[in-house]
N, C-alpha and C positions, 0 to 999 in steps of 0.2 A: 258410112260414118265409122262402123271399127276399123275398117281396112285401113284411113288415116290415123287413126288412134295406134293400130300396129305398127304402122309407118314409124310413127314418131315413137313408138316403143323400140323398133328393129333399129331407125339411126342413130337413138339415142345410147343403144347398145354397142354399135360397131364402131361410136365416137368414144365412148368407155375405152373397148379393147385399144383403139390407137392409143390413147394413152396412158394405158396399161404399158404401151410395149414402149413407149418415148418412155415413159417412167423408168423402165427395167435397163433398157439401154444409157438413161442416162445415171444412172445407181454405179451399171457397170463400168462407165468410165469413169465416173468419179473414183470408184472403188480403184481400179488400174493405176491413176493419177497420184493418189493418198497413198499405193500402198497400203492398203488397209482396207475392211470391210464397211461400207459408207451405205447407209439406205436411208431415203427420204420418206421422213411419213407425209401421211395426209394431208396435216395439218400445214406443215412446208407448201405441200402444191398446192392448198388452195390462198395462201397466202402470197404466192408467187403471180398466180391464174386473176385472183380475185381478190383482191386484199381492201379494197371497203365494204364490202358483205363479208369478207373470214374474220376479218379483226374482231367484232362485235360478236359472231353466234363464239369466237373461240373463247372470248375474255368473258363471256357468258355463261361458259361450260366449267371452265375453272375456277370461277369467282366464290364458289359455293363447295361447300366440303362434302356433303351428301347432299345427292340430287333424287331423283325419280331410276325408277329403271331404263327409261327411255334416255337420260343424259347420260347413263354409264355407258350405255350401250354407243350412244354417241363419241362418248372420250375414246373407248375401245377402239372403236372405228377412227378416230381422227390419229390414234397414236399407231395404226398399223402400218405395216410397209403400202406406199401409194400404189402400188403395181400390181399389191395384190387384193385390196379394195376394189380398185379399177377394173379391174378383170373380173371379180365375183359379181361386183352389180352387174357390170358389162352382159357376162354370162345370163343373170336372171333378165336383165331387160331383152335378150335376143330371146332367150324361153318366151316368156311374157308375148312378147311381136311375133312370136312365129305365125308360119302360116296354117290354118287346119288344112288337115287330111281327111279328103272323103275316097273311102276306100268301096268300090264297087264288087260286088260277091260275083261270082263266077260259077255255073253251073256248069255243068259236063253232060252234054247231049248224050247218047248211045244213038 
C-alpha cells in the first residue's frame, strides 16, 4: 500500500519537474522572441493546462481583499514564476516518494 502511494508521490514529482523545464524553456524563448524578459506565472499555466478548474479557484482568490493565510499563500504561489513552483513541489513530492534506506551495520571480524 505505501509503495503505491510513493509511486504516485515519485510520478507525480518527475511530472512537476518536466514541466518545470517545458515551462523554463518556454519563458526562454519567448524572452529571445520579445526581446525582452518574459516569465509566465502560475496563474498563466494553469489557465492554459486547465482553464475550467483555474478560472473559478482564481477569480476566487482575488474576489476578496483580505483572505486567510492560506489564500495569500495561495496568490503568492499563483503569481510566482511557473518553473519555479513547478520544480519546488516537483522537488518535495520526489522527497516525499522517495524510497527508504535500510542500512545494514557491518562488523569487523579479527
Amino acid at each position: 500500500m505505501f509503495s503505491l502511494i510513493r509511486f504516485v508521490f515519485r510520478l507525480a514529482g518527475y511530472l512537476l519537474l518536466a514541466a518545470a523545464v517545458v515551462a523554463f524553456v518556454a519563458d526562454g524563448s519567448r524572452s529571445i522572441a520579445q526581446s525582452s524578459l518574459s516569465i509566465s506565472t502560475t496563474a498563466e499555466l494553469l489557465m492554459l493546462a486547465m482553464p475550467e478548474i483555474a478560472k473559478p479557484l482564481i477569480s476566487g482568490l482575488y474576489s476578496t481583499d483580505q483572505g486567510t493565510f492560506l489564500e495569500s499563500v495561495a496568490r503568492y504561489v499563483l503569481e510566482g514564476p511557473a518553473w519555479v513552483v513547478c520544480s519546488g513541489i516537483g522537488l518535495v513530492a520526489l522527497v516525499v516518494g522517495r524510497r527508504s534506506v535500510t542500512r545494514e551495520t557491518a562488523f569487523a571480524y579479527n
